[in-house]
C-alpha positions as CSV (number, residue, x, y, z in Angstrom):
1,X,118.5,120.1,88.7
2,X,121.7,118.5,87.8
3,X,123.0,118.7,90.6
4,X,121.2,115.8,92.0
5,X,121.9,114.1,89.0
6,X,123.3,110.5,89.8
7,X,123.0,111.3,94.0
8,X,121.5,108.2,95.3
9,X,118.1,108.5,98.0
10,X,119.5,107.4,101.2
11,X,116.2,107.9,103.4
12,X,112.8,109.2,102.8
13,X,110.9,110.6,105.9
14,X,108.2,113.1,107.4
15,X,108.6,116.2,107.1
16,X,109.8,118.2,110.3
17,X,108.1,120.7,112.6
18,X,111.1,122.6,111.7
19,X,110.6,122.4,108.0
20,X,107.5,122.9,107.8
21,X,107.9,126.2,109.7
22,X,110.4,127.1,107.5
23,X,108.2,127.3,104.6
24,X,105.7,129.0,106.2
25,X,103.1,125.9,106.4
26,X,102.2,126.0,110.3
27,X,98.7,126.9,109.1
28,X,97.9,123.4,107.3
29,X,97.6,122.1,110.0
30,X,99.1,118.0,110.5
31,X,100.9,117.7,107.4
32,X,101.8,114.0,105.6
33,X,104.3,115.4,103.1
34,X,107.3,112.9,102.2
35,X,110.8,114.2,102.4
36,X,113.2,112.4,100.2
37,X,117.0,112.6,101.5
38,X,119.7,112.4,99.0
39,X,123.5,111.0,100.1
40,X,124.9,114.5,100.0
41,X,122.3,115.4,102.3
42,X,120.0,117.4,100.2
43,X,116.5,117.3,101.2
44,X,113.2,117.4,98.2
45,X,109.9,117.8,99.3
46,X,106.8,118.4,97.5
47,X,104.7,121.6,96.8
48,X,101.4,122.2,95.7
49,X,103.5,125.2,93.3
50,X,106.8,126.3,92.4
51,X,106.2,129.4,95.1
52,X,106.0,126.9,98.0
53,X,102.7,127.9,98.5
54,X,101.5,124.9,99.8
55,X,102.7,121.0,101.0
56,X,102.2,118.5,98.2
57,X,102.0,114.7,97.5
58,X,103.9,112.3,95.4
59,X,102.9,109.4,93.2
60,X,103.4,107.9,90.0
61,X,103.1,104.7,88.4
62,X,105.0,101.3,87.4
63,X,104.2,98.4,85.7
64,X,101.1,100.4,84.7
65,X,99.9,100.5,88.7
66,X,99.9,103.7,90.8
67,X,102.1,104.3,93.7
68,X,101.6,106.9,96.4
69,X,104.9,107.7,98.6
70,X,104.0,108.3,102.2
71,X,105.9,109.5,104.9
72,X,106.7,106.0,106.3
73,X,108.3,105.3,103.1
74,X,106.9,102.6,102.0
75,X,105.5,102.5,98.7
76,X,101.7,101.3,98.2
């Protein structure tokens, strides 16, 4: 992980067809999973485990509120 240590997010988007393919998650069907793209052009993504066995969601809180990061980016 420290390799994204101090890289700065530069874009977050859907996941593509391609990607999703590439992990092997063409049977779940339409897929809302964020993609987050760092400025060295890393991409994270979430997964339901450490396997990849699954897409995933991401949320959190601040100020003591939740937040929920969808594909558009936007947080809510």
């Amino acid at each position: 992980m420290n390799t994204i240590v101090g890289r700065k997010i530069v874009a977050v988007r859907p996941i593509t067809q391609g990607e999703v393919d590439r992990e092997g998650w063409s049977d779940w069907g339409r897929l809302n999973v964020p993609v987050i793209v760092l400025d060295d052009g890393a991409i994270l993504f979430p997964s339901r485990d450490e396997e990849g066995n699954g897409p995933g969601e991401i949320f959190g809180f601040k100020d003591g509120e939740g937040l929920f990061l969808f594909p558009s980016g936007e947080l809510e």
